[in-house]
C-alpha positions as CSV (number, residue, x, y, z in Angstrom):
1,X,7.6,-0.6,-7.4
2,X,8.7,0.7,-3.5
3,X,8.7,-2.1,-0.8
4,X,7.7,0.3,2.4
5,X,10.3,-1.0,4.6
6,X,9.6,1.8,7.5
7,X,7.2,4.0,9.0
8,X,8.9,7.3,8.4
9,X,8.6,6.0,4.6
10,X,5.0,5.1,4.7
11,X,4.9,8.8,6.5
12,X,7.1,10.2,3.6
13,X,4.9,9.0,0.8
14,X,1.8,9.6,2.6
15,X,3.0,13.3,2.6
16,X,3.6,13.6,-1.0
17,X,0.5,13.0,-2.0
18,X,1.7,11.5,-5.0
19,X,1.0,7.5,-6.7
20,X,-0.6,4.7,-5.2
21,X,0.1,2.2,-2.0
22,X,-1.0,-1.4,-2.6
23,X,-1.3,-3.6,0.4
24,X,-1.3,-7.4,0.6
25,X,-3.8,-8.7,3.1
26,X,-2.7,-12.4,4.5
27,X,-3.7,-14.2,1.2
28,X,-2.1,-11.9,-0.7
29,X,-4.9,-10.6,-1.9
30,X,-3.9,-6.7,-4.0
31,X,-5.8,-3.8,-2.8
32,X,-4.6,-0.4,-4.4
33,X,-5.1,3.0,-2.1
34,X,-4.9,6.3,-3.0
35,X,-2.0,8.0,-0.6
36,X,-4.0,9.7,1.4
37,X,-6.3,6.8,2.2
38,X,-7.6,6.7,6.1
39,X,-6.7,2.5,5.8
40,X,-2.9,3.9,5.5
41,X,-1.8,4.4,9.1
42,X,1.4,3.3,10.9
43,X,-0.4,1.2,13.2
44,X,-2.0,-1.2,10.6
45,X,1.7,-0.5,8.4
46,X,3.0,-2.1,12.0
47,X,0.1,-4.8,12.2
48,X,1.0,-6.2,9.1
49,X,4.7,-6.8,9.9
50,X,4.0,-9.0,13.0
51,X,2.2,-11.5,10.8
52,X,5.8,-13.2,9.2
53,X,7.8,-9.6,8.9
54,X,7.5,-9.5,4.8
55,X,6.5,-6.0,3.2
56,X,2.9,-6.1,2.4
57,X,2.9,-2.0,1.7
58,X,4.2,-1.1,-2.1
59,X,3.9,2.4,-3.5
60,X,4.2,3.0,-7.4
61,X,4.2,5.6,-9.4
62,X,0.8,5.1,-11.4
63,X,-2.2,2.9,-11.9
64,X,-0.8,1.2,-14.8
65,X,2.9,0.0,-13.2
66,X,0.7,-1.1,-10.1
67,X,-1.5,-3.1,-12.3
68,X,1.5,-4.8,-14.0
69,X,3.0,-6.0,-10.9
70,X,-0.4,-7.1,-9.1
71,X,-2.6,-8.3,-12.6
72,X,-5.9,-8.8,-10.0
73,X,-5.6,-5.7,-8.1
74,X,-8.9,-4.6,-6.3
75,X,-9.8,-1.6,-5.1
76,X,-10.2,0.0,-1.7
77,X,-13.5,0.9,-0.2
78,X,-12.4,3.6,1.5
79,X,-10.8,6.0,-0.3
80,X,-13.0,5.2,-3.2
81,X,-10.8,4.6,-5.7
């Protein structure tokens, strides 16, 4: 697992093409996106920060290492994963 700690990273990753972002809404509720996914933009990267400044965007490798670390992982509605 990646904590995103920036916006140039989110940007980086989003580029590649390549794994899965999991974001954690304010219950800490999983939801896994493919990297590519319109939900995955620097101003809702930003948004989430303001709430208590802890890294709620992870990237991992593959479904499986994501599932691991976040056991109820959900999936997004948008990218239709």
């Amino acid at each position: 697992m990646v904590k995103i700690e920036s916006v140039e990273e989110l940007n980086r990753i989003k580029k590649s093409n390549y794994g899965f972002v999991i974001t954690l809404d304010e219950h800490s509720k999983a939801v896994m996106h493919k990297t590519n996914c319109d939900f995955l933009t620097e101003e809702n990267y930003l948004n989430s920060k303001k709430t208590d400044d802890i890294t709620k965007f992870h990237w991992h490798s593959t479904f499986s290492l994501a599932e691991k670390e976040f056991p109820k992982i959900s999936s997004c509605n948008i990218c239709n994963l």
